[in-house]
The first five atom37 places (N, CA, C, CB, O) and aatype in JSON, in Angstrom:
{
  "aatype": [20, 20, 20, 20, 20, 20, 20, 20, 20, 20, 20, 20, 20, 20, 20, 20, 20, 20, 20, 20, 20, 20, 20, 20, 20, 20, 20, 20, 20, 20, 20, 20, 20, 20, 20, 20, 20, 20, 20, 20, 20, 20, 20, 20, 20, 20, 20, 20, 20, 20, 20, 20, 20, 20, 20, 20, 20, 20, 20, 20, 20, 20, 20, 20, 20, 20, 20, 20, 20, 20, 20, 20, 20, 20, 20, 20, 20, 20, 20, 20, 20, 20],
  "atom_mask": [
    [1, 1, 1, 1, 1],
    [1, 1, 1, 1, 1],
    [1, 1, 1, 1, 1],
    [1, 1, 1, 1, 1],
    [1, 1, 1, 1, 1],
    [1, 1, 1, 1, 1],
    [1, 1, 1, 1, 1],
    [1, 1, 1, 1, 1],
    [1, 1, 1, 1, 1],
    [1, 1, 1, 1, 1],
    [1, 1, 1, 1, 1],
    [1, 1, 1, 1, 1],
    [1, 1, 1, 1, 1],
    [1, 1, 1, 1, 1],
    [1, 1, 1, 1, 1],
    [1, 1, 1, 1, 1],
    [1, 1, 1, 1, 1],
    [1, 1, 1, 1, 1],
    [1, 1, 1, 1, 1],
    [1, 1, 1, 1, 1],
    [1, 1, 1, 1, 1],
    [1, 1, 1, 1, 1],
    [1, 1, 1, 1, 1],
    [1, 1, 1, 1, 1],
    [1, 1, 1, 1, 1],
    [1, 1, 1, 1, 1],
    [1, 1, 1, 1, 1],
    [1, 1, 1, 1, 1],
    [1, 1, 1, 1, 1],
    [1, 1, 1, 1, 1],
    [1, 1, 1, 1, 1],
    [1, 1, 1, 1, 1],
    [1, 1, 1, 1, 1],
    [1, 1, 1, 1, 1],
    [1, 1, 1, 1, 1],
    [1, 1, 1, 1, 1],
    [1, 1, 1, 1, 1],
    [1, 1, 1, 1, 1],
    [1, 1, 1, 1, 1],
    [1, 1, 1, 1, 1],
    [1, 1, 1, 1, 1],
    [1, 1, 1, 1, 1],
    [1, 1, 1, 1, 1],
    [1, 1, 1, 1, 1],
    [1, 1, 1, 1, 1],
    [1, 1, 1, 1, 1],
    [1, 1, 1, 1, 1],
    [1, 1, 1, 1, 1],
    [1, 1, 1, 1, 1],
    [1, 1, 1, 1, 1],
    [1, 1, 1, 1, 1],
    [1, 1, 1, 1, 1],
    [1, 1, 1, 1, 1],
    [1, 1, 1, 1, 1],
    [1, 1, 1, 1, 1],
    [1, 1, 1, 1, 1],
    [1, 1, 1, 1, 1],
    [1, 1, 1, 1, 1],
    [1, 1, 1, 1, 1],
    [1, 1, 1, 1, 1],
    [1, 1, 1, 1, 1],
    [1, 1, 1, 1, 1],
    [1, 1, 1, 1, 1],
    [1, 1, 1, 1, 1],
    [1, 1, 1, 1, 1],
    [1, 1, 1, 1, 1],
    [1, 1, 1, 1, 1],
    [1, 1, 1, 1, 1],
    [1, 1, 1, 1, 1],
    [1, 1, 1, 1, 1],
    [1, 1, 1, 1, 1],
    [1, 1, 1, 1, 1],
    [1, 1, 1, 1, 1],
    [1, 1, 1, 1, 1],
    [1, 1, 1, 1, 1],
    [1, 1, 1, 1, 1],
    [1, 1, 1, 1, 1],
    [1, 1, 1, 1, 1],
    [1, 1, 1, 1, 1],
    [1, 1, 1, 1, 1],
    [1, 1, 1, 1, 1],
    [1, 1, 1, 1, 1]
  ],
  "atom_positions": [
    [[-6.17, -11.6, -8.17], [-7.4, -11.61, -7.41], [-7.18, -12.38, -6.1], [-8.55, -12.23, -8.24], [-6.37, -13.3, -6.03]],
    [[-7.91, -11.98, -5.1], [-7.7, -12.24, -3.75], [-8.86, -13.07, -3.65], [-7.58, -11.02, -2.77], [-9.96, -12.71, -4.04]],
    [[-8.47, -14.9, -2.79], [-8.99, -15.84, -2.12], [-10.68, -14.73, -1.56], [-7.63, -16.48, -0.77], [-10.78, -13.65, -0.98]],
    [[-11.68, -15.69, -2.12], [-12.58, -15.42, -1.47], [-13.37, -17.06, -0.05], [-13.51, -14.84, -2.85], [-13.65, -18.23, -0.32]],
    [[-13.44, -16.39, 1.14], [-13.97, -16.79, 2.14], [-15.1, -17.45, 2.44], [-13.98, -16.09, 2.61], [-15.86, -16.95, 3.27]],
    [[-15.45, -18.84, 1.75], [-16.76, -19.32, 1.53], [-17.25, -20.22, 2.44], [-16.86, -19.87, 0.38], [-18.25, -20.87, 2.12]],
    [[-16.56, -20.42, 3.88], [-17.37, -21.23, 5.22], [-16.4, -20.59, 6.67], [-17.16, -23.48, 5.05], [-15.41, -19.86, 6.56]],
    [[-16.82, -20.94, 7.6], [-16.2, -20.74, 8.9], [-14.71, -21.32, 8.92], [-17.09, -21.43, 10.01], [-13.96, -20.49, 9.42]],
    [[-14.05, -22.45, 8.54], [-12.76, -23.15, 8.6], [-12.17, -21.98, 7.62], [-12.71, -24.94, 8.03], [-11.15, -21.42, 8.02]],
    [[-12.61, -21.64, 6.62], [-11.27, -20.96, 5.83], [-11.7, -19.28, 6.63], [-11.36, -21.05, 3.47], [-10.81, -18.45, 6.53]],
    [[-12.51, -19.01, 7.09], [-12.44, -17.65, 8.03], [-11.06, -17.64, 8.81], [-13.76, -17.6, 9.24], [-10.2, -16.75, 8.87]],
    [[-11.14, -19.5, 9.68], [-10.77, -19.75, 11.02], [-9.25, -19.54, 10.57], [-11.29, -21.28, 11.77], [-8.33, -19.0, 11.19]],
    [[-9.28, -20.17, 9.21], [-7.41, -20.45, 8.94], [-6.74, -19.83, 8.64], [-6.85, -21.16, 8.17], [-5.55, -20.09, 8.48]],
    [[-7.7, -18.04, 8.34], [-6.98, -16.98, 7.51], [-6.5, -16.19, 8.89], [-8.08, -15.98, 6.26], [-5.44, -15.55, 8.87]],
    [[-7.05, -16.23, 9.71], [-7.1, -15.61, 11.03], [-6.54, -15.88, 11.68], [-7.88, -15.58, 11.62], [-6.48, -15.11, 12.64]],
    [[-5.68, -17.11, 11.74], [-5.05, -18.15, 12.4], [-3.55, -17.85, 11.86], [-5.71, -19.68, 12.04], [-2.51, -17.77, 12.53]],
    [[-3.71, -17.71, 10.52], [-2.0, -17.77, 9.61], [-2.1, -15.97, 9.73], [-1.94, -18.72, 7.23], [-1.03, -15.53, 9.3]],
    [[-3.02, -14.8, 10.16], [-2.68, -13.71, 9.86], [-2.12, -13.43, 11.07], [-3.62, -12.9, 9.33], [-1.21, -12.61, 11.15]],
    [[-2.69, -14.23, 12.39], [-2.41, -14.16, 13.59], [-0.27, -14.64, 13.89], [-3.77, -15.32, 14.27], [0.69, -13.95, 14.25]],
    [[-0.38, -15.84, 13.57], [0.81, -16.18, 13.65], [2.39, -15.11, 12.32], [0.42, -17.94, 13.37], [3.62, -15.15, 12.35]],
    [[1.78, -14.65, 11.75], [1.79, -13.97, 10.93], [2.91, -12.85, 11.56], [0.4, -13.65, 10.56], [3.99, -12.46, 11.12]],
    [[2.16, -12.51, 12.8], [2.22, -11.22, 13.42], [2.7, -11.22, 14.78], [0.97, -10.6, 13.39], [2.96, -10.37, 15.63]],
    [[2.74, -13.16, 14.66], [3.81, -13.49, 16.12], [2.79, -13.05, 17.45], [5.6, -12.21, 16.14], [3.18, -12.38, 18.42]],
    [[1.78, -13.45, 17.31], [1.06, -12.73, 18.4], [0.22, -13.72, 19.2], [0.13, -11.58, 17.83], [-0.93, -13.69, 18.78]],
    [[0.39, -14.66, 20.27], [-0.6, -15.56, 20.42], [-1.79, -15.75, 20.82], [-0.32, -16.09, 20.82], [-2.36, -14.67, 20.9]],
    [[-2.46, -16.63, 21.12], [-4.02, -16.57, 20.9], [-4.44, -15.57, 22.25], [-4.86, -18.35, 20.94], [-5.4, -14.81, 22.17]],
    [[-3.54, -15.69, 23.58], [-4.15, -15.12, 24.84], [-3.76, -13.87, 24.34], [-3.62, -15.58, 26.4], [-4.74, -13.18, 24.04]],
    [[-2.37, -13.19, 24.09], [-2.44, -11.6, 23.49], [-3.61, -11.61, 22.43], [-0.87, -11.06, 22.63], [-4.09, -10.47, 22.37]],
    [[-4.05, -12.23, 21.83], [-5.12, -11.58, 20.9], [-6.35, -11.12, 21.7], [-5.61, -12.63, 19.76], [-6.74, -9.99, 22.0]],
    [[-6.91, -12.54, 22.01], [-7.73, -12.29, 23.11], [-7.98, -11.4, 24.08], [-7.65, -12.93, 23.6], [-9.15, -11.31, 24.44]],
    [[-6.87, -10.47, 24.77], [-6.98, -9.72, 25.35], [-6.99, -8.67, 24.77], [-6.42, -9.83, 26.06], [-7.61, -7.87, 25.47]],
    [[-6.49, -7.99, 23.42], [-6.46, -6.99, 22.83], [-7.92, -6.3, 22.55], [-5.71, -7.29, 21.78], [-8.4, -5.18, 22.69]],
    [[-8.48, -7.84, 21.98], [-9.89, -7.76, 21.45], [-10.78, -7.78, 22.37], [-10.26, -8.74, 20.61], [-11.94, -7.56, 22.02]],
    [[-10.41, -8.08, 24.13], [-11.72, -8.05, 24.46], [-12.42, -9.41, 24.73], [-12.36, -7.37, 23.46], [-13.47, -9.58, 25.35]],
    [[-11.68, -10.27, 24.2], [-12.61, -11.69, 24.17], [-12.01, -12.32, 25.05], [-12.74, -12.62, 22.85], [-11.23, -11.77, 25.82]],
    [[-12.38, -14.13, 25.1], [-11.68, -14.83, 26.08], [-11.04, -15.48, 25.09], [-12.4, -15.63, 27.18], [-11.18, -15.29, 23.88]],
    [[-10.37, -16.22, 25.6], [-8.97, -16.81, 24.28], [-10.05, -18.36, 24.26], [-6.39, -17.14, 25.18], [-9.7, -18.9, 23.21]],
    [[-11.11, -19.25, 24.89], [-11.83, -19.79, 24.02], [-12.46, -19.25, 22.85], [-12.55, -20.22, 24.57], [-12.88, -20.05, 22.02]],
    [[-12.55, -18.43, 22.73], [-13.61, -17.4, 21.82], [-12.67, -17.46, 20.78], [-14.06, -15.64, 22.4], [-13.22, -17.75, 19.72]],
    [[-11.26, -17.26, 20.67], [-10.31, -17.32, 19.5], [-10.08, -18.64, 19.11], [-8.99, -16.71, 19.76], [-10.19, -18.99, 17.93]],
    [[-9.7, -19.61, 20.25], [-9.43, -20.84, 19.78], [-10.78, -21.63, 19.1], [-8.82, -21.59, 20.97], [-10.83, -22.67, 18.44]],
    [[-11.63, -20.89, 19.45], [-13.06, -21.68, 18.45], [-13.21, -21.35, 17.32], [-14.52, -21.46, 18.83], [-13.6, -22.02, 16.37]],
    [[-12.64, -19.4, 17.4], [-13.06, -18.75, 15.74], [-11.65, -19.29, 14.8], [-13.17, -16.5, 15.72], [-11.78, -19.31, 13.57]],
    [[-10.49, -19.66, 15.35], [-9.43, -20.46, 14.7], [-9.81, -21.55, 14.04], [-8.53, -20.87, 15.55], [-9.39, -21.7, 12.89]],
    [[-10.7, -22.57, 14.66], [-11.21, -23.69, 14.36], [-12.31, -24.01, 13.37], [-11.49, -24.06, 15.36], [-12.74, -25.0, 12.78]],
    [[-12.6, -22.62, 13.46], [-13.95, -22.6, 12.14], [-15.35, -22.89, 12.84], [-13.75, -24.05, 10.77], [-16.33, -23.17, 12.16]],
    [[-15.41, -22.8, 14.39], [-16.88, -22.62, 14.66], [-17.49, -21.75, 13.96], [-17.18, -22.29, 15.88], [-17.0, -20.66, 13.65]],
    [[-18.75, -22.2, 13.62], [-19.51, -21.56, 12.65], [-20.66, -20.74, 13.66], [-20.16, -22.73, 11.47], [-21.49, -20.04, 13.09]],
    [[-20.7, -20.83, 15.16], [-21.82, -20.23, 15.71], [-20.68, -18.86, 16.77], [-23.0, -21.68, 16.75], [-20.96, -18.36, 17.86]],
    [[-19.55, -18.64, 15.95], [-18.96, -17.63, 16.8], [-19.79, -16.24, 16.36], [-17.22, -17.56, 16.55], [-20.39, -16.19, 15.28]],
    [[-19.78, -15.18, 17.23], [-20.4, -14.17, 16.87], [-19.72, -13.26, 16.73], [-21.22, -13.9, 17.47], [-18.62, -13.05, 17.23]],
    [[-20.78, -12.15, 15.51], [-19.87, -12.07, 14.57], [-19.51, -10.69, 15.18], [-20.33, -12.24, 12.98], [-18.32, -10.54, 14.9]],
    [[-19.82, -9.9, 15.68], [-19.25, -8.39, 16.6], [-17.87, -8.75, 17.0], [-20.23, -7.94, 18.24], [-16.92, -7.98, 16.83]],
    [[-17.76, -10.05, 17.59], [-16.44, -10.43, 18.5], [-15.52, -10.9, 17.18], [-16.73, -11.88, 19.89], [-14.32, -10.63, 17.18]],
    [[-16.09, -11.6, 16.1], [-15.26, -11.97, 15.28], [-14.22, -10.83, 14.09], [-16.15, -12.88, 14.67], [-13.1, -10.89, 13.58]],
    [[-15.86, -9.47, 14.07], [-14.94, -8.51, 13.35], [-13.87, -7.38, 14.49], [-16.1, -7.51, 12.31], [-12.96, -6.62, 14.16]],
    [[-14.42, -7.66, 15.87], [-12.99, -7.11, 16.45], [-11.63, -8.07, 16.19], [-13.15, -6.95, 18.17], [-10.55, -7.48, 16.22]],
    [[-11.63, -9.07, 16.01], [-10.62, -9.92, 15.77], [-10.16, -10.0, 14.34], [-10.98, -11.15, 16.23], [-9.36, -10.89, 14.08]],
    [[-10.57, -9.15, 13.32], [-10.25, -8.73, 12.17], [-10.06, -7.68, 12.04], [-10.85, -8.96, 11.44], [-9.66, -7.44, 10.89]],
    [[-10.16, -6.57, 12.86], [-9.55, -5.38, 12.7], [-8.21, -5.35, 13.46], [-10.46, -4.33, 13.12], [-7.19, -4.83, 13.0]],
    [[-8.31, -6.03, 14.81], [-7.47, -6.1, 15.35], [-6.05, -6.72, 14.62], [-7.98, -6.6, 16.31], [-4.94, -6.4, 15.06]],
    [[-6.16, -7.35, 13.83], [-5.21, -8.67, 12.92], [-4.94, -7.83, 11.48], [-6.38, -10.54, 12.52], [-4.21, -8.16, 10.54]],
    [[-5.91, -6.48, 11.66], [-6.05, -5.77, 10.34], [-6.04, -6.39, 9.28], [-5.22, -4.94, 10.12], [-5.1, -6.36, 8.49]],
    [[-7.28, -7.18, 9.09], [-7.66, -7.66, 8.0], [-9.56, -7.11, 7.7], [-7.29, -9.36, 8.2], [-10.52, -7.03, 8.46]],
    [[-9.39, -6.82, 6.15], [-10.63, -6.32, 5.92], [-11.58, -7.2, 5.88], [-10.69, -5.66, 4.9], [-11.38, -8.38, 5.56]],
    [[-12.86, -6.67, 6.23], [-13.91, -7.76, 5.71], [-14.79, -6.72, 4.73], [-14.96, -8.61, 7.13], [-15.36, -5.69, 5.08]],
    [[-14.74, -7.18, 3.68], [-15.49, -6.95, 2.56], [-17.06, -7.79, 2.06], [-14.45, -7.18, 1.62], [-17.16, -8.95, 2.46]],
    [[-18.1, -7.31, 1.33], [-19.41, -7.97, 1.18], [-18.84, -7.48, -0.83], [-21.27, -7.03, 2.33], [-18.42, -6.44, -1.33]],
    [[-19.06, -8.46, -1.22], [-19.19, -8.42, -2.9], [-20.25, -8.77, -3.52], [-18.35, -9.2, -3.57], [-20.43, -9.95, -3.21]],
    [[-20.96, -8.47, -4.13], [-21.72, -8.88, -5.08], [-21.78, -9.58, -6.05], [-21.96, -8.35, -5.37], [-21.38, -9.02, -7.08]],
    [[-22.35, -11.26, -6.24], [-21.75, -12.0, -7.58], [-21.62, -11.82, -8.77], [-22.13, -12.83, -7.82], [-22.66, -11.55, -9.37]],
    [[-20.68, -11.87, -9.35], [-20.24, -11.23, -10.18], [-19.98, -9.97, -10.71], [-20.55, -11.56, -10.59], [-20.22, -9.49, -11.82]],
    [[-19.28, -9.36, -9.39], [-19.01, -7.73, -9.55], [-17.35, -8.24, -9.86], [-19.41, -6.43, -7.81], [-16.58, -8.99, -9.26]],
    [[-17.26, -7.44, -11.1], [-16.0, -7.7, -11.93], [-14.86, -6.57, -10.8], [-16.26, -7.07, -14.02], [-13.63, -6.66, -10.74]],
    [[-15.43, -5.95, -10.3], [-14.56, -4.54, -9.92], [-14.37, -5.2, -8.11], [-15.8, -2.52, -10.2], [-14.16, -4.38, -7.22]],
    [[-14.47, -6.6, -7.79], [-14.48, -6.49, -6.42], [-12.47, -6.37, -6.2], [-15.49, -8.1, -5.64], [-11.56, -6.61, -6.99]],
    [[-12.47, -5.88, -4.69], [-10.7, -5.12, -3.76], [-10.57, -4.23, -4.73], [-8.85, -6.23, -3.57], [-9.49, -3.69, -4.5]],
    [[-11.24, -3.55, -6.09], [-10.88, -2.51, -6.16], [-11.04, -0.77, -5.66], [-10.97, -2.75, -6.93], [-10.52, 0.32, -5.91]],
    [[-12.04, -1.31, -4.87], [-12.46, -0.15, -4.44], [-13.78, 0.44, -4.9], [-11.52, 0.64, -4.7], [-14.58, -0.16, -5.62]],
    [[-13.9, 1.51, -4.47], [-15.57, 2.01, -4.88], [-15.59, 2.48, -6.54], [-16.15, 3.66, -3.76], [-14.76, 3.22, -7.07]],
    [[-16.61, 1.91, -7.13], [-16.75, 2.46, -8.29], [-17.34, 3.79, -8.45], [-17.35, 1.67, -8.94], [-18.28, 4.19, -7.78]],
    [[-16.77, 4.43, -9.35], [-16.87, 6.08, -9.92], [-18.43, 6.14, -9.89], [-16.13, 6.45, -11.77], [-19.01, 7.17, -10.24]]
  ]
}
């Protein structure tokens, strides 16, 4: 089972290690996505008032999913149920 995402710092740190990950630094991200590279170095940091349009271009871009689960859905990253 895959780490679930429960405040802005562990958003900031998954994004941060998927980023470096991929050898890519904060101004190439920034520009890929569209944003200004404060805008990354804040969503790195776990600002909690980053917004979130700019934050899921910076998760597709890093190709990482963002998923919504339901508590205690036994079937959550598996995909859609039948």
């Amino acid at each position: 089972m895959k780490p679930y995402i429960k405040n802005p710092d562990q958003l900031g740190t998954a994004i941060r290690a998927r980023r470096r990950q991929l050898k890519v630094t904060q101004k190439d991200l920034a520009l890929t996505c569209g944003t200004g590279l404060r805008f990354i170095i804040d969503l790195e940091k776990g600002k909690a008032t980053c917004q979130i349009g700019k934050t899921l271009q910076v998760l597709q871009a890093l190709g990482l999913k963002f998923q919504l689960v339901n508590p205690g859905d036994d079937h959550a990253g598996q995909g859609e149920k039948p």
